[in-house]
N, C-alpha and C positions, 0 to 999 in steps of 0.2 A: 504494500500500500504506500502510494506517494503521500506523505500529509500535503494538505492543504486547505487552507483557513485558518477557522478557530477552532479549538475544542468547546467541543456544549458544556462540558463538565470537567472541572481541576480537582486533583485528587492530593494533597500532599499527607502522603500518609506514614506510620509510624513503624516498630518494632511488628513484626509478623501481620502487616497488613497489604500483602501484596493481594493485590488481584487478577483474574485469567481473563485480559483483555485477548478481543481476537484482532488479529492482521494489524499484528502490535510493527511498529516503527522506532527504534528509539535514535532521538534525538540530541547531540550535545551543545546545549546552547550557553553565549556569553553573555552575558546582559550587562549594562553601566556599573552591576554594582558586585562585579565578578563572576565566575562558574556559578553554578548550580550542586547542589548534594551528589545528585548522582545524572546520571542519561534522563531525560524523559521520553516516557515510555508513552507513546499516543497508537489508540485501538479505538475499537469498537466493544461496547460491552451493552448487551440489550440492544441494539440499534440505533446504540450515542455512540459521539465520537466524543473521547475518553484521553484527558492528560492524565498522567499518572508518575508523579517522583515520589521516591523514599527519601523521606527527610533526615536518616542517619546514613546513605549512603547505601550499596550492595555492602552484603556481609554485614550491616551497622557498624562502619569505619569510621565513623563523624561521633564524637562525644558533641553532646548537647552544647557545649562553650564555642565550638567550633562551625557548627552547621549556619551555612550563609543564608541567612530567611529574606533577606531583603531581595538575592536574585532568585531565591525559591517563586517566591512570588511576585516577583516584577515581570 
C-alpha cells in the first residue's frame, strides 16, 4: 500500500498495545521537532486508515524521560 493523505485515526500507543493493522506501511518520519519513537506504522484496520507508533519504541527502547512527544505528535 502506497500511503496517501491522512490517516482517519492516530494511534500513539503504549507497552503491549500493538495492533494487527492490514496492508501496514511503515513510515520514518522527521518532523521540526526531531525523529519520532519508532517507524509509523499506517494500515487499514476495520476499513480506517490507521496511524499507529509505539511510544517507547520496538522492543520498549525509549524510557519514558527520553521518548520525543512533541514529534510523536506533530
Amino acid at each position: 500500500m502506497k500511503f496517501e493523505g491522512k490517516a482517519e485515526i492516530g494511534i500513539i500507543g503504549g507497552t503491549g498495545s500493538d495492533i494487527e493493522l492490514e496492508n501496514v506501511e511503515e513510515l520514518k518520519i522527521y518532523t521540526p521537532y526531531g525523529h519520532t519513537s519508532d517507524f509509523i506504522q499506517v494500515g487499514e484496520f476495520k476499513g480506517k486508515k490507521v496511524a499507529f507508533i509505539s511510544r517507547h519504541g520496538t522492543g520498549h527502547t525509549l524510557p519514558p524521560h527520553n521518548v520525543n512527544s512533541r514529534a510523536n505528535i506533530d
